[in-house]
N, C-alpha and C positions, 0 to 999 in steps of 0.2 A: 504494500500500500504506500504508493507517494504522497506523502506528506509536506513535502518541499512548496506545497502551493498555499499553506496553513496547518496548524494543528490539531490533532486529534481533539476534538472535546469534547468530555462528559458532564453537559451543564450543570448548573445550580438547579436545584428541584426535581433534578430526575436519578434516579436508581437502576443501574446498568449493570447487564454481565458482559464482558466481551471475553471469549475464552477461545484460542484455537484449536480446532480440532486435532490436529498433529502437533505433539509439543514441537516449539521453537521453528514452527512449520510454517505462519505464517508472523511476514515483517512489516514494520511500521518505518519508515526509512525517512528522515528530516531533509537528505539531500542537501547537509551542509550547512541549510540556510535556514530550517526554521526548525522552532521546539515542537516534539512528536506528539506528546502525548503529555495532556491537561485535565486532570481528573478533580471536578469538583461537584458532582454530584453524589450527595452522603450515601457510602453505605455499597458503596459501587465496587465491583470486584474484575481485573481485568486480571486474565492468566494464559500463561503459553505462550507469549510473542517475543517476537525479537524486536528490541526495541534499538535502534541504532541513526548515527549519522544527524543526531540534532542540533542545533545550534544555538541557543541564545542566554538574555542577563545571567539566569539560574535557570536551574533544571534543566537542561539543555536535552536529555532525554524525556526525562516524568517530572511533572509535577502533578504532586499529589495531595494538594488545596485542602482535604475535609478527609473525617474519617474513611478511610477507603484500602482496598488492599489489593496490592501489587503482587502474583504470585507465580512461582517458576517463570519468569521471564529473563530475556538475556539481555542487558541492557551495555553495549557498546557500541566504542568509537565516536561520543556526543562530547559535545563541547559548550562549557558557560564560564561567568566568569566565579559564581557559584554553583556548586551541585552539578556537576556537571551530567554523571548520570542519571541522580535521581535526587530533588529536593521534596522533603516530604513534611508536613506541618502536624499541629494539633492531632492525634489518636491514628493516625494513618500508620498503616502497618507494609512492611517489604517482609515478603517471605519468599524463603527456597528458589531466592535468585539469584544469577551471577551478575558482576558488575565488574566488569572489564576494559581497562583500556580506555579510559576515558580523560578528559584533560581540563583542568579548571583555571584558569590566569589566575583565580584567589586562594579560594578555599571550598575543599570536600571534592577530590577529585571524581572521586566514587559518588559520595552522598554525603548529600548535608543535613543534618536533623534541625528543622527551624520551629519546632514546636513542642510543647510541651505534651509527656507522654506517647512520642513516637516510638517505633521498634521496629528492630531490624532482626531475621530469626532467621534462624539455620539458611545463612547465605553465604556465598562464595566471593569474595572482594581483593581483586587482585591487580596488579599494572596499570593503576591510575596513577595519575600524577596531579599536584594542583602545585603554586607558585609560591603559597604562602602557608595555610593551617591544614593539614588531616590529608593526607594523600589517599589513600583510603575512604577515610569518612571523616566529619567534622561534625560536631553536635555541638550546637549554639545555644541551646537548652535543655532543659531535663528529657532523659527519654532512656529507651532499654536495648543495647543489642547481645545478643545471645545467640549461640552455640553457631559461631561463624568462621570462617576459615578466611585470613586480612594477611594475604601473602605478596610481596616483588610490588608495593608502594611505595611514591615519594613525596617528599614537598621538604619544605622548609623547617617547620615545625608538626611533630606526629608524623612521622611517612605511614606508618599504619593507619594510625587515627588520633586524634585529639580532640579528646572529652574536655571541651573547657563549661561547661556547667550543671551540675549534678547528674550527669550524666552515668551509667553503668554498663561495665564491659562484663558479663559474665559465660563458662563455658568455651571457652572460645581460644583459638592458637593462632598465634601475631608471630610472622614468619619470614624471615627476607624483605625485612623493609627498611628504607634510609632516608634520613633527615638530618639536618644538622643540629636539631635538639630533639631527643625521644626520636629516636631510629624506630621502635617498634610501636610506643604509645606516649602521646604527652596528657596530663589528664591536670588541669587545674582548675577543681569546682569552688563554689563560693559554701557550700558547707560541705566537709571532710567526709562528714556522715552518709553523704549521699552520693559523692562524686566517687567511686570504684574502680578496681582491676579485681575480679571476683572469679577462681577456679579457673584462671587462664594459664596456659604454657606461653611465654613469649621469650623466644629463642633465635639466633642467629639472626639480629638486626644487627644496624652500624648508624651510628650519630658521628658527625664531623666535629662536632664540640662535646656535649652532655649528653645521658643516660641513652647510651646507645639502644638497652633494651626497653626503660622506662623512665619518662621524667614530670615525675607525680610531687605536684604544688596543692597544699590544700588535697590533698587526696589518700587516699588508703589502697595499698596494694593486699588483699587478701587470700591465701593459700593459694598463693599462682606461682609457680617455678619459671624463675628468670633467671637465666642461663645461656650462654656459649655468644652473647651479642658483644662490641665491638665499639669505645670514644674512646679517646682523650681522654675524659676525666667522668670516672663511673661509668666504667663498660655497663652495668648492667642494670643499677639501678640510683638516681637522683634523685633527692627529695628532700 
């Protein structure tokens, strides 16, 4: 589906399934030049697509406006200057998707969490890049990801991801990613209590400066083995 001419939208006020019949069978393609796919009808469940080639401010693949869920989809090759694959707000949920390859001139190469109570679940997030925060993923506010696999990320700060506000990383192995501060995660919440690294392995990162494998400000690392990652100063864990 060429997209390039405008984007997919699931208006306000309507409740939609779009699900492809053969997974990752059928694509939603931006063609560069414009954002794919805009989901802000509550409640609305889009699954199976390839979502790829979008372009614009944020989200450059998904936005995903209102409670809604994003499921098995493969979301590469989009470009914004946030979110690039997928910016997802207030209760909206990404599950069982991969997010690949995708590139942010800011932050959240991968995904950007911009609302409170987002989640992100048993996903696959891997060779994003963004320029500034979470090469990976970035969470701008409270929200949950879980049992996800945040492998070959970069950016500036977080090449995996950067929780900067009560944010929680639980379940989850942070793997081959580089930043010049928190190589595998940077995580700095406004209360400790909430802001987490919770039963994660986060292994074989590299930071060019600080905590190659974690660099946790205002945060708690909890029974997560950090190990075998690679700075300057505090291979493996900063705080």
């Amino acid at each position: 589906y060429d997209q390039s001419g405008g984007t997919l939208l699931i208006p306000n006020g309507m409740t939609l399934t779009l699900r492809s019949t053969v997974r990752h069978g059928a694509i939603l393609d931006g063609g560069g030049i414009a954002q794919t796919l805009n989901v802000v009808g509550a409640d609305s469940l889009v699954a199976g697509f390839v979502i790829r080639n979008g372009q614009y401010s944020s989200g450059g693949g998904a936005d995903l406006g209102c409670p809604c869920t994003l499921l098995d989809c493969w979301v590469t090759g989009n470009r914004a200057t946030i979110g690039a694959g997928i910016i997802l707000h207030t209760n909206a949920i990404v599950e069982a998707c991969i997010v690949e390859s995708n590139t942010a001139s800011d932050a959240g190469g991968g995904i950007y969490m911009n609302g409170h109570q987002g989640q992100v679940l048993n996903c696959t997030i891997r060779g994003n890049v963004a320029s500034n925060g979470g090469g990976g993923l970035n969470s701008a506010k409270a929200g949950t990801v879980s049992n996800c696999w945040i492998s070959g990320n970069r950016a500036m700060n977080g090449g995996g991801g950067m929780l900067s506000s009560n944010c929680m990383l639980i379940n989850s192995v942070v793997v081959g990613n580089e930043a010049s501060h928190g190589g595998g995660i940077s995580s700095a919440g406004a209360d400790a209590a909430k802001a987490a690294v919770v039963n994660c392995t986060v292994v074989g990162n590299t930071a060019t400066n600080q905590g190659g494998g974690t660099y946790a400000i205002q945060a708690q690392v909890i029974n997560t083995i950090v190990y075998f990652n690679a700075a300057p100063i505090d291979s493996d864990l900063f705080s």
